[in-house]
PDB file of N, CA, C and O in Angstrom:
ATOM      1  N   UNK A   1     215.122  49.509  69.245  1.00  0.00           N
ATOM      2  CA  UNK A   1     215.912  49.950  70.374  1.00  0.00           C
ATOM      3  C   UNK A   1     217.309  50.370  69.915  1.00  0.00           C
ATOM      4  O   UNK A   1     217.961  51.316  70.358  1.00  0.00           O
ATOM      5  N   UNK A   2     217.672  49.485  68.926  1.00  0.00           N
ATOM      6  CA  UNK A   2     219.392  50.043  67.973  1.00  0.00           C
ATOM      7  C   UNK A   2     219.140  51.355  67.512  1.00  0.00           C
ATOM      8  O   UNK A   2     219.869  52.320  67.742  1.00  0.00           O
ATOM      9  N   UNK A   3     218.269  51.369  66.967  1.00  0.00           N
ATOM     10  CA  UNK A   3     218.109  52.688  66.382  1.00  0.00           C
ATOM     11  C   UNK A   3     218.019  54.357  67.615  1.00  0.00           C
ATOM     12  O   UNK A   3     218.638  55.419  67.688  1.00  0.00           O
ATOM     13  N   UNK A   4     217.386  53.992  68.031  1.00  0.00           N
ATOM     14  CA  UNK A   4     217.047  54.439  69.840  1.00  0.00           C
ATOM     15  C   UNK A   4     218.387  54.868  70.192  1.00  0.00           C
ATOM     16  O   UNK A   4     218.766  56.036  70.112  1.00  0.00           O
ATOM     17  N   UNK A   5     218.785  54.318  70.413  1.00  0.00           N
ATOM     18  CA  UNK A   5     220.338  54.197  71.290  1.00  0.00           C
ATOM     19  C   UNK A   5     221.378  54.932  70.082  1.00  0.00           C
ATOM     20  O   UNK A   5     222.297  55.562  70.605  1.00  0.00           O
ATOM     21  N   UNK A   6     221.377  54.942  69.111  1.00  0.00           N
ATOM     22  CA  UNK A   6     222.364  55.371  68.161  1.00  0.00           C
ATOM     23  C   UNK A   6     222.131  57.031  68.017  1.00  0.00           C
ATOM     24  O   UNK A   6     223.093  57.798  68.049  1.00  0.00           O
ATOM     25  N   UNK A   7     220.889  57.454  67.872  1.00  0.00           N
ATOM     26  CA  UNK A   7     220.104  58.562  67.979  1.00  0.00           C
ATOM     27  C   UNK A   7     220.568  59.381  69.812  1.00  0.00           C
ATOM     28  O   UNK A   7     220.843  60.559  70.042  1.00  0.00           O
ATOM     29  N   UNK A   8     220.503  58.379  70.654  1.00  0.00           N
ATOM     30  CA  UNK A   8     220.863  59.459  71.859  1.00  0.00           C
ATOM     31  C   UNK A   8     222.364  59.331  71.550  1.00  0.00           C
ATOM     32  O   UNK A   8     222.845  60.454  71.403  1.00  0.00           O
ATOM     33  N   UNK A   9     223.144  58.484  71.421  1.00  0.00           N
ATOM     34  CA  UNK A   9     224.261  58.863  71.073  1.00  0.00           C
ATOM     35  C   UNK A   9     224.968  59.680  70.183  1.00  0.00           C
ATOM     36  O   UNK A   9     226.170  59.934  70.111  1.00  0.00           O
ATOM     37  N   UNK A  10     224.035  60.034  69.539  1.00  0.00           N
ATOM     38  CA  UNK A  10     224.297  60.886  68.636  1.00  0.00           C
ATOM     39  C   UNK A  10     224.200  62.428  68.989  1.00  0.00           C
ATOM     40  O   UNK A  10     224.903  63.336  68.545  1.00  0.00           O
ATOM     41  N   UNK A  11     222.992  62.514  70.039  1.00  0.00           N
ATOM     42  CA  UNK A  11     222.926  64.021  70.735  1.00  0.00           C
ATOM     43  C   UNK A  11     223.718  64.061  71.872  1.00  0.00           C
ATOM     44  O   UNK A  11     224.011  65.143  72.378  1.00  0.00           O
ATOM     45  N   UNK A  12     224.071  63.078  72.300  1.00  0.00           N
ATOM     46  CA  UNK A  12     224.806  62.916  73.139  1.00  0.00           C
ATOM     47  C   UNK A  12     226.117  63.719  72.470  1.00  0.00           C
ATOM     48  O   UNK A  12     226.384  64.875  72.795  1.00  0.00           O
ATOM     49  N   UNK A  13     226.712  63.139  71.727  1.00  0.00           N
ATOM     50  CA  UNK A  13     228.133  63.680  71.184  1.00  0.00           C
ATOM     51  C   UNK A  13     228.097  65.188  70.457  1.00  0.00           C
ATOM     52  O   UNK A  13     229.043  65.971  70.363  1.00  0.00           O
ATOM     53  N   UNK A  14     226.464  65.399  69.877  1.00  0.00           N
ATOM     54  CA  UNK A  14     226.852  66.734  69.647  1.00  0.00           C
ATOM     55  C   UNK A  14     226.786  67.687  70.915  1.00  0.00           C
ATOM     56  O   UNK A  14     227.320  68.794  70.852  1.00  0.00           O
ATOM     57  N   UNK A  15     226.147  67.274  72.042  1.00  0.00           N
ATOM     58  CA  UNK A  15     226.318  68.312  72.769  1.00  0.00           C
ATOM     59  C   UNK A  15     227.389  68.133  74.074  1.00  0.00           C
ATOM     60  O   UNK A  15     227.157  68.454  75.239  1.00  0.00           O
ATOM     61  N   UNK A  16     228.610  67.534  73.544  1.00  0.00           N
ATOM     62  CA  UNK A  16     229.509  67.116  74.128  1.00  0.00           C
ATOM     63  C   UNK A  16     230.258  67.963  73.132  1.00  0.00           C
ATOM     64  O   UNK A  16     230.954  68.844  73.636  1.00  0.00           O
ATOM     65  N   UNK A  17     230.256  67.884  72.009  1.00  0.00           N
ATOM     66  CA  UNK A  17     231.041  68.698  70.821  1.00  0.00           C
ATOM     67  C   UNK A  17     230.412  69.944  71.332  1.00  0.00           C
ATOM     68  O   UNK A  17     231.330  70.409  72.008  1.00  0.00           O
ATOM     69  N   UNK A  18     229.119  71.020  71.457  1.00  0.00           N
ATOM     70  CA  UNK A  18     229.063  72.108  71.539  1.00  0.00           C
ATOM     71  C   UNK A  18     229.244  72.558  72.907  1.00  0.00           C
ATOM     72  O   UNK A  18     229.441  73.771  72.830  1.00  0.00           O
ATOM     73  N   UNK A  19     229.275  72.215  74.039  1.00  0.00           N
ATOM     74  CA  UNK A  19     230.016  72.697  75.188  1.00  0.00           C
ATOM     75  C   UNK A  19     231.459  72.790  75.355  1.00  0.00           C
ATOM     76  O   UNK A  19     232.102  73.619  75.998  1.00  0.00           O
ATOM     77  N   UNK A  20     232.035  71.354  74.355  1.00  0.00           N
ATOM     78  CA  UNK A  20     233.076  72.110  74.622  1.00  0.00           C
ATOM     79  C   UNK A  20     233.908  73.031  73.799  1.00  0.00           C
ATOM     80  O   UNK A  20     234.964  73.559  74.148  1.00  0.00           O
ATOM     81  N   UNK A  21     233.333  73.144  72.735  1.00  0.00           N
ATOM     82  CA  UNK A  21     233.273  74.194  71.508  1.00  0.00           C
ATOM     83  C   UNK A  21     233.392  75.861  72.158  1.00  0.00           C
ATOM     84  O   UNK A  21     234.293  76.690  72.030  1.00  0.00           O
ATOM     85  N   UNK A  22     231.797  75.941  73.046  1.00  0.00           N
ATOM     86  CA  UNK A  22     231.236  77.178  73.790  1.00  0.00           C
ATOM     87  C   UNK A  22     232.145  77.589  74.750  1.00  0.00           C
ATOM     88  O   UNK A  22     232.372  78.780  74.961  1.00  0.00           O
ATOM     89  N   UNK A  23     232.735  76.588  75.408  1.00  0.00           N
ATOM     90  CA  UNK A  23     233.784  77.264  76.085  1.00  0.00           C
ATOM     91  C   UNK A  23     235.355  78.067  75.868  1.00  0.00           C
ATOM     92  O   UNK A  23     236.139  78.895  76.332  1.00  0.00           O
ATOM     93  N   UNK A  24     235.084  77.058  74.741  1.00  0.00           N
ATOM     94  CA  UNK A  24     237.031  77.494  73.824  1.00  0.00           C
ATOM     95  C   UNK A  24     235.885  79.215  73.362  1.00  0.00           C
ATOM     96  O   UNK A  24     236.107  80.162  74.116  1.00  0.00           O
ATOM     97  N   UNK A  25     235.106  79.392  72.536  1.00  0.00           N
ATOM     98  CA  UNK A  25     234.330  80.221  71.810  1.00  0.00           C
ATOM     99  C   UNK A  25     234.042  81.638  72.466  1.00  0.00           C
ATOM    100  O   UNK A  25     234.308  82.723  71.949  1.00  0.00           O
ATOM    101  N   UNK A  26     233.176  81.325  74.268  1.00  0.00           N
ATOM    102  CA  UNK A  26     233.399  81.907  74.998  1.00  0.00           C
ATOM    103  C   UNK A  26     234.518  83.067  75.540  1.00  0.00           C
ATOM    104  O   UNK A  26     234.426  84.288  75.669  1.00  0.00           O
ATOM    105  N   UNK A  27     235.619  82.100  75.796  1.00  0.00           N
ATOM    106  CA  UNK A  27     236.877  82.846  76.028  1.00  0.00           C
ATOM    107  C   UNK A  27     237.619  82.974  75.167  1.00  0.00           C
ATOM    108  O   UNK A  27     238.657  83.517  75.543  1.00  0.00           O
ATOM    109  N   UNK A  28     237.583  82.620  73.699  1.00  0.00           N
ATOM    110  CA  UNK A  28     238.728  83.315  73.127  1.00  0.00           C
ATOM    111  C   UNK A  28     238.252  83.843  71.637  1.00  0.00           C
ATOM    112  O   UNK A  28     238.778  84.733  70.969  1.00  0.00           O
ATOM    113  N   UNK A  29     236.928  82.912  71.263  1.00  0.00           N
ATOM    114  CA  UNK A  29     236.123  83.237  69.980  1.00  0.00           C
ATOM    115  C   UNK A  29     235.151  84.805  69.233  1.00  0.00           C
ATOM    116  O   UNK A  29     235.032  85.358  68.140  1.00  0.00           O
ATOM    117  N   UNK A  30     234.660  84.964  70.608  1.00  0.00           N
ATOM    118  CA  UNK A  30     233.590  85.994  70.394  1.00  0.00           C
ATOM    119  C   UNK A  30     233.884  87.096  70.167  1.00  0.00           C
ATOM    120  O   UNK A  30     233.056  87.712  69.496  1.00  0.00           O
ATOM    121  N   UNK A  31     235.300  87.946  70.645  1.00  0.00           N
ATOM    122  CA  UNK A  31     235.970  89.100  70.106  1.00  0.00           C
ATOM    123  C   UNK A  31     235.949  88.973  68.814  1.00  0.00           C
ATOM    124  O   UNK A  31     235.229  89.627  68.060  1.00  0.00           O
ATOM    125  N   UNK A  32     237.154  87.677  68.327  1.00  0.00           N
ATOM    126  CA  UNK A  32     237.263  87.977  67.003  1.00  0.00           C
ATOM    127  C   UNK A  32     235.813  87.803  66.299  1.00  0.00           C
ATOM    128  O   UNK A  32     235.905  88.061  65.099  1.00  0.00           O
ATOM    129  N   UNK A  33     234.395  87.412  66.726  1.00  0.00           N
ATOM    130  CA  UNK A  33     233.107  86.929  65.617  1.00  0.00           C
ATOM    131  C   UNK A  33     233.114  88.268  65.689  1.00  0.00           C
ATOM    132  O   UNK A  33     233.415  88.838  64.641  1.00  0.00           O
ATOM    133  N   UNK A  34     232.817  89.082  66.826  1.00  0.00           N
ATOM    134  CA  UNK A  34     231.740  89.865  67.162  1.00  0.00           C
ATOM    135  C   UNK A  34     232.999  91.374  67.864  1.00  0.00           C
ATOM    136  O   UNK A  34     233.179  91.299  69.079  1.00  0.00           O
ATOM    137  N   UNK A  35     233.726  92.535  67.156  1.00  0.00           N
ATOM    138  CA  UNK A  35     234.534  93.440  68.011  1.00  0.00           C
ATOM    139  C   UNK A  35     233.813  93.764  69.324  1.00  0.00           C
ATOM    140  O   UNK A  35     234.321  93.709  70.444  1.00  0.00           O
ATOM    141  N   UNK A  36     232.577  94.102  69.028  1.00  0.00           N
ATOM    142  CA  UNK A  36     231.943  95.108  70.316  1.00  0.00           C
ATOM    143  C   UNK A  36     232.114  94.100  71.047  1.00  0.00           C
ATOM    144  O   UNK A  36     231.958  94.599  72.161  1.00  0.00           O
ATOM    145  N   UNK A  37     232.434  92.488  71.290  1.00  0.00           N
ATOM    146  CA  UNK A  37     232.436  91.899  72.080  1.00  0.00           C
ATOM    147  C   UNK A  37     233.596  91.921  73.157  1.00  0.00           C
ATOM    148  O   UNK A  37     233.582  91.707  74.369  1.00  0.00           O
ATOM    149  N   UNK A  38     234.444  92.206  72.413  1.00  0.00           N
ATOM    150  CA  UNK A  38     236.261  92.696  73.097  1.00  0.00           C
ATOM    151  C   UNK A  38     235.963  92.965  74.654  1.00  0.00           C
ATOM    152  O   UNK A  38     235.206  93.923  74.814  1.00  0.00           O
ATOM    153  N   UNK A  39     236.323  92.430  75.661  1.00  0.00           N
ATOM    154  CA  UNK A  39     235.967  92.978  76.999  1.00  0.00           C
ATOM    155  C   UNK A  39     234.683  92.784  77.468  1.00  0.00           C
ATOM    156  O   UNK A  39     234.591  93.334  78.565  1.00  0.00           O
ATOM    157  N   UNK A  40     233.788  92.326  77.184  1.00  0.00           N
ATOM    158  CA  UNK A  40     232.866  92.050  77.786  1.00  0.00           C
ATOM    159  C   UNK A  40     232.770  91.185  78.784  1.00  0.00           C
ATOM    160  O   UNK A  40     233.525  90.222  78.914  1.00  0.00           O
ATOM    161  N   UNK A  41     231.643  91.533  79.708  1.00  0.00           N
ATOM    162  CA  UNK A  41     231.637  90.982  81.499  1.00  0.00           C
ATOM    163  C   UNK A  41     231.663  89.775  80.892  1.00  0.00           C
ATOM    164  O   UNK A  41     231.681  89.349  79.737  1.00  0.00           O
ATOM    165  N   UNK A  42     231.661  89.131  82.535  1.00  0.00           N
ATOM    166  CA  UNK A  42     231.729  87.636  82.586  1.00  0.00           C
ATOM    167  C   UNK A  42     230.177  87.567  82.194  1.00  0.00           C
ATOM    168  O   UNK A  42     229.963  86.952  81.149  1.00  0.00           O
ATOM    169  N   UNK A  43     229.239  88.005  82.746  1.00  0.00           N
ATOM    170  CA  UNK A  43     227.761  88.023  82.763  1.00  0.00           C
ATOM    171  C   UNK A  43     227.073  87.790  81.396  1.00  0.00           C
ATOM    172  O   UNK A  43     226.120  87.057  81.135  1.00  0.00           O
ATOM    173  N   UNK A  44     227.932  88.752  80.442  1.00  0.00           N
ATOM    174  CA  UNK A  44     227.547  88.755  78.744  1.00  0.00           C
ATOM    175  C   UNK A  44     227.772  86.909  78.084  1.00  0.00           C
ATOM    176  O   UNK A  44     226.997  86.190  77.454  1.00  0.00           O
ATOM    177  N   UNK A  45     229.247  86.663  78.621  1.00  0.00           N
ATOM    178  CA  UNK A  45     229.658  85.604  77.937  1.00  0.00           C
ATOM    179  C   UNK A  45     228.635  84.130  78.476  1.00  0.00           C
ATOM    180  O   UNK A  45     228.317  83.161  77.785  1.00  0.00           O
ATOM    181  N   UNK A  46     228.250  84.451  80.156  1.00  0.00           N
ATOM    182  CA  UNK A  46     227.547  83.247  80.298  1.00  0.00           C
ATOM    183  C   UNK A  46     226.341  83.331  79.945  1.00  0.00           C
ATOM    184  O   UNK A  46     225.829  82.247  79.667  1.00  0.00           O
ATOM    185  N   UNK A  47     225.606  84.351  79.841  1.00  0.00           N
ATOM    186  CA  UNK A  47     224.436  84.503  78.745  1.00  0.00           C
ATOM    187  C   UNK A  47     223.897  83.811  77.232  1.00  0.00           C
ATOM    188  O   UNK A  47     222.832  83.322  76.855  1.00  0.00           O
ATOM    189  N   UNK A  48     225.422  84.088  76.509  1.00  0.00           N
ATOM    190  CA  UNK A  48     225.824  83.234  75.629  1.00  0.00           C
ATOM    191  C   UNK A  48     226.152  82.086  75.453  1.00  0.00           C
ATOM    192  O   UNK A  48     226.273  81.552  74.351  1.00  0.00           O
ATOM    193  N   UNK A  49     226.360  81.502  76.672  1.00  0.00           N
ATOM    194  CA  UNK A  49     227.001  80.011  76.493  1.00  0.00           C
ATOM    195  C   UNK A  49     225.949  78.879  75.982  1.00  0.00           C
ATOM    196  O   UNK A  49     226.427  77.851  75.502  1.00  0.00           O
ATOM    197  N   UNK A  50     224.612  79.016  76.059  1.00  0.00           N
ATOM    198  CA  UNK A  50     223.767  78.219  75.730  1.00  0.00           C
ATOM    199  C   UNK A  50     223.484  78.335  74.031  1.00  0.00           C
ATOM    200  O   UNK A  50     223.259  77.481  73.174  1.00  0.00           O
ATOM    201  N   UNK A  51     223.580  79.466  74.003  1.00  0.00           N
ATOM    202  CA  UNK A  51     223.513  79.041  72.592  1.00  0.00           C
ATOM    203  C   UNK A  51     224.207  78.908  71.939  1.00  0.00           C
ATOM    204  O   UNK A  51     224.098  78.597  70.753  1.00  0.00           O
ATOM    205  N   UNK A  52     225.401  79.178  72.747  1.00  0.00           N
ATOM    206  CA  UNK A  52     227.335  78.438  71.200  1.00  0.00           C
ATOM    207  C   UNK A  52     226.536  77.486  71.449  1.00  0.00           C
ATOM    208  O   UNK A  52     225.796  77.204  70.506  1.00  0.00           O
ATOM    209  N   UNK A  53     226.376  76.705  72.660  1.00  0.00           N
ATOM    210  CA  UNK A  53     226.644  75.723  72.451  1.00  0.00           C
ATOM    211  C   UNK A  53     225.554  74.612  71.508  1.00  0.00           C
ATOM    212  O   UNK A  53     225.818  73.626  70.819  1.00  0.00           O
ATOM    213  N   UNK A  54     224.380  75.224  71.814  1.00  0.00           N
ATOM    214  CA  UNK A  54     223.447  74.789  70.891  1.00  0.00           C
ATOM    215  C   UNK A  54     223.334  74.629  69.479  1.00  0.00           C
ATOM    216  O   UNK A  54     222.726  73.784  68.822  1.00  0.00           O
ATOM    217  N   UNK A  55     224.173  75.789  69.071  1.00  0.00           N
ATOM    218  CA  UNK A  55     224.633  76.223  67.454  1.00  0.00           C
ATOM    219  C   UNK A  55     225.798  76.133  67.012  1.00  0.00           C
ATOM    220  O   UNK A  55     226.082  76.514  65.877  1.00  0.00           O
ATOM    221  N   UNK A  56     226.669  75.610  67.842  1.00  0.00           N
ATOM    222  CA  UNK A  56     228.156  75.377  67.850  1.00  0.00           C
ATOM    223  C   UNK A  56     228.316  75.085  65.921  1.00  0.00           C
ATOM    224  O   UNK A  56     228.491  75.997  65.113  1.00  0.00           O
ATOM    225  N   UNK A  57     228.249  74.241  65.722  1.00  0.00           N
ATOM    226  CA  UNK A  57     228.639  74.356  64.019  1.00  0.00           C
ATOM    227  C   UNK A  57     228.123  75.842  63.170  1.00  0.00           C
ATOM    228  O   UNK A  57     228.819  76.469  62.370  1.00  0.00           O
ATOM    229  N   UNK A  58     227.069  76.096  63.491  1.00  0.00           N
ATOM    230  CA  UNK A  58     226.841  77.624  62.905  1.00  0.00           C
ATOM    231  C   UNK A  58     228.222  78.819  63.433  1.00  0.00           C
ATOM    232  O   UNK A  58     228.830  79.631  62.735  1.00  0.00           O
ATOM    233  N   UNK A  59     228.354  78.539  64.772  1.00  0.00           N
ATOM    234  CA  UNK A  59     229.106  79.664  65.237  1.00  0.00           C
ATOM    235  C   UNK A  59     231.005  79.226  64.690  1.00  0.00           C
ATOM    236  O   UNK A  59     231.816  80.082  64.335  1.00  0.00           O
ATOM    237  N   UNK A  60     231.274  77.802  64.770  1.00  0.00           N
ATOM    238  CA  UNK A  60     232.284  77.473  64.103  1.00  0.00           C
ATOM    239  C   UNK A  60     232.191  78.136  62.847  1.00  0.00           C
ATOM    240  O   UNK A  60     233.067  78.961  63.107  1.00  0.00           O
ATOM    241  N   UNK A  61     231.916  78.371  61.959  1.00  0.00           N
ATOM    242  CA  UNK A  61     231.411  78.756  60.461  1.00  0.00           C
ATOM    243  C   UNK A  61     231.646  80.356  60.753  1.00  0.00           C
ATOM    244  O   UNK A  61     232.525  81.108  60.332  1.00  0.00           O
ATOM    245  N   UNK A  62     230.983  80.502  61.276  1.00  0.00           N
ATOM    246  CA  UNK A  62     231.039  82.389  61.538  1.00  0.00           C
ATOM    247  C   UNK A  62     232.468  82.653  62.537  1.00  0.00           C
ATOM    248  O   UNK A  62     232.846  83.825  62.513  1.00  0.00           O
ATOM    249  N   UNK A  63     232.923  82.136  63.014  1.00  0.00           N
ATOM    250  CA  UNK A  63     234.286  81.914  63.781  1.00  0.00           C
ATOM    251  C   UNK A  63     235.751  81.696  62.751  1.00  0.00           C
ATOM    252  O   UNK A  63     236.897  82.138  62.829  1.00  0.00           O
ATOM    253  N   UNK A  64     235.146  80.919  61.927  1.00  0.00           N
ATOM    254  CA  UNK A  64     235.951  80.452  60.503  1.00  0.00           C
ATOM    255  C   UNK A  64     236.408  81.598  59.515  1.00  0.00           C
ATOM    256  O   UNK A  64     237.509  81.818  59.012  1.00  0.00           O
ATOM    257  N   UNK A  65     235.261  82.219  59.409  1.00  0.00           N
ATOM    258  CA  UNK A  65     235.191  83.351  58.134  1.00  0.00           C
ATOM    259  C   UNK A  65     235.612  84.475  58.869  1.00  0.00           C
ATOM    260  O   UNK A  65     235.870  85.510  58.254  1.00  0.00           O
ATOM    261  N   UNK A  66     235.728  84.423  60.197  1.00  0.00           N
ATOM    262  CA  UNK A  66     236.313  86.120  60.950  1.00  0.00           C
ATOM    263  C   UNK A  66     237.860  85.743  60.731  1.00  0.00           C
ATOM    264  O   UNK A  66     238.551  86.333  59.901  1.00  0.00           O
ATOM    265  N   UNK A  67     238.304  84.790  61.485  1.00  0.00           N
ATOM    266  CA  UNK A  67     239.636  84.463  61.208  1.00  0.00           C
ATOM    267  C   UNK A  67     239.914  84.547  59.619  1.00  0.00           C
ATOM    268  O   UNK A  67     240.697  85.411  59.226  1.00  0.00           O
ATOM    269  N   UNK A  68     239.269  83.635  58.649  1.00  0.00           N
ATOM    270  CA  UNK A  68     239.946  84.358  57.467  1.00  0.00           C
ATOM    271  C   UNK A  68     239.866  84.956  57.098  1.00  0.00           C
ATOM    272  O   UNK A  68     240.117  84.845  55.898  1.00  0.00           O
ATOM    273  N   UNK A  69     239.334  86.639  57.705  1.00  0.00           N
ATOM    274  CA  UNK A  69     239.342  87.610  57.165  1.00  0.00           C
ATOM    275  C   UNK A  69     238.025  87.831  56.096  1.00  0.00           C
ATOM    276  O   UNK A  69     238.087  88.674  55.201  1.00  0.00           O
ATOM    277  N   UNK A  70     237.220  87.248  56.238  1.00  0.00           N
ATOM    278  CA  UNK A  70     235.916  87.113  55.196  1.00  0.00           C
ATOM    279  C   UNK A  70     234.990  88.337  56.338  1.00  0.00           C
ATOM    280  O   UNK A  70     234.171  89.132  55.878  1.00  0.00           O
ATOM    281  N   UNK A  71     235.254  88.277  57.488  1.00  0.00           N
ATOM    282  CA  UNK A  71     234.178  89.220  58.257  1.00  0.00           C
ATOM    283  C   UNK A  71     233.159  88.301  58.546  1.00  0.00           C
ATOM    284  O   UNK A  71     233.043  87.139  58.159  1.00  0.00           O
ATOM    285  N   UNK A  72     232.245  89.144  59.467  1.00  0.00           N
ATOM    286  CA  UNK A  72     231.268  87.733  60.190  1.00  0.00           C
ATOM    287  C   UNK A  72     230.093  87.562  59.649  1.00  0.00           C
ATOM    288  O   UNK A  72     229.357  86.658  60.045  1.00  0.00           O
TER     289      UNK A  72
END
């Protein structure tokens, strides 16, 4: 049951970490991953929100390397 419980807590916190990741990512991330993203509807971004948030460390990483100039 320790083990049990450590395990939902554990998805628990990552998907507490990737929502609220998806939302910072959402509104201020996806231009800089992605240009063609610049301006896009509200409709595009909530489309997307399931999977920042699902992949949130992948998209941190690709979020990482746009900012330093590495490209996405």
């Amino acid at each position: 049951m320790l083990v049990l419980n450590a395990v939902l807590v554990g998805v628990l916190v990552y998907a507490v970490l990737g929502v609220l990741f998806a939302i910072l990512f959402v509104t201020r991330g996806v231009a800089r991953v992605d240009p063609a993203a610049r301006g896009a509807p509200l409709g595009f971004r909530v489309l997307i929100f399931p999977g920042v948030a699902a992949f949130w460390p992948w998209m941190l990483g690709r979020w990482r390397r746009a900012v330093a100039g590495g490209g996405a």
